[in-house]
N, C-alpha and C positions, 0 to 999 in steps of 0.2 A: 136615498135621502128621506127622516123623515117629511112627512104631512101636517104641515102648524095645523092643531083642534081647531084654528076661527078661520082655514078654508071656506072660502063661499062657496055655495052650489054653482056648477058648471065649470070648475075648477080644472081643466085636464092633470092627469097626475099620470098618466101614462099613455104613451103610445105602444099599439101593437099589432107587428108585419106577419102578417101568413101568407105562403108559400107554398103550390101542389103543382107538382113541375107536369103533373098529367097535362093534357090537350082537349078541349070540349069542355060538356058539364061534368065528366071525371076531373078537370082542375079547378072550378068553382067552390071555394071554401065558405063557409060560413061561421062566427064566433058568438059563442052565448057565455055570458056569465055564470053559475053555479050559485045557489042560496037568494036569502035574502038582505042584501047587504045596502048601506049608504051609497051606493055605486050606479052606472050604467055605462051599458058597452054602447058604444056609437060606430056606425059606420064613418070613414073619413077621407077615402076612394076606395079603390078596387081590392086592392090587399091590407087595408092599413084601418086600425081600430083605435077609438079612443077613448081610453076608462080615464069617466068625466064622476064629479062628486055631487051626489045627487039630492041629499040631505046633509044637514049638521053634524057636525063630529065632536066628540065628547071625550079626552083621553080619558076624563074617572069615569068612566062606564065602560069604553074599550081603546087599550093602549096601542092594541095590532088588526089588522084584520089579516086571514088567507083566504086568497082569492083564487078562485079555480076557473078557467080558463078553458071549455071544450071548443076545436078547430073542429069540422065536420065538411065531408065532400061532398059532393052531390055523385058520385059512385058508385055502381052495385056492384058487391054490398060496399056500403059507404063505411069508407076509415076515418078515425077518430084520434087528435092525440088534443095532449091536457097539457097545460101549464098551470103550475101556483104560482104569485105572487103572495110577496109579505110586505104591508105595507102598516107601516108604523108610523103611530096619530102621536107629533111633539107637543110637550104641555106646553100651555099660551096663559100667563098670570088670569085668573077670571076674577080677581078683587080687584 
């Protein structure tokens, strides 16, 4: 679904489950955002993330964002996998 542009900051817009079926600090995930986006990733318990809205949204400046998504183990050598989201800003009348 889109994202209404007059989203307030601290908005969640998504939730997101990582899963390392390993045992120890080889199951220990970690998740970072990619770029510099309106966004931030929050821890929300043990496995569960939450991309909350961190600034203003503007659809006439940007209609979509892709969001890139690295999961990270604490494993040697530590594995890596990526998710993108596309998240699309709906126009909100600004007159």
């Amino acid at each position: 679904n889109p994202i209404p542009e007059d989203s307030v900051p601290s908005t969640v817009v998504a939730v997101i489950n990582v899963r390392d079926r390993d045992s120890g600090e080889n199951g220990e995930v970690s998740c970072r955002m990619d770029g510099n986006l309106p966004f931030r990733l929050e821890t929300s318990s043990e496995n569960t993330y939450k991309l909350i809205i961190a600034s203003a949204l503007d659809r006439e400046n940007v209609s979509a964002y892709n969001i890139t998504i690295t999961a990270t183990d604490r494993g040697r050598p530590a594995l890596r996998s990526r998710a993108e989201l596309v998240l699309e800003v709906s126009d909100v009348n600004d007159n």
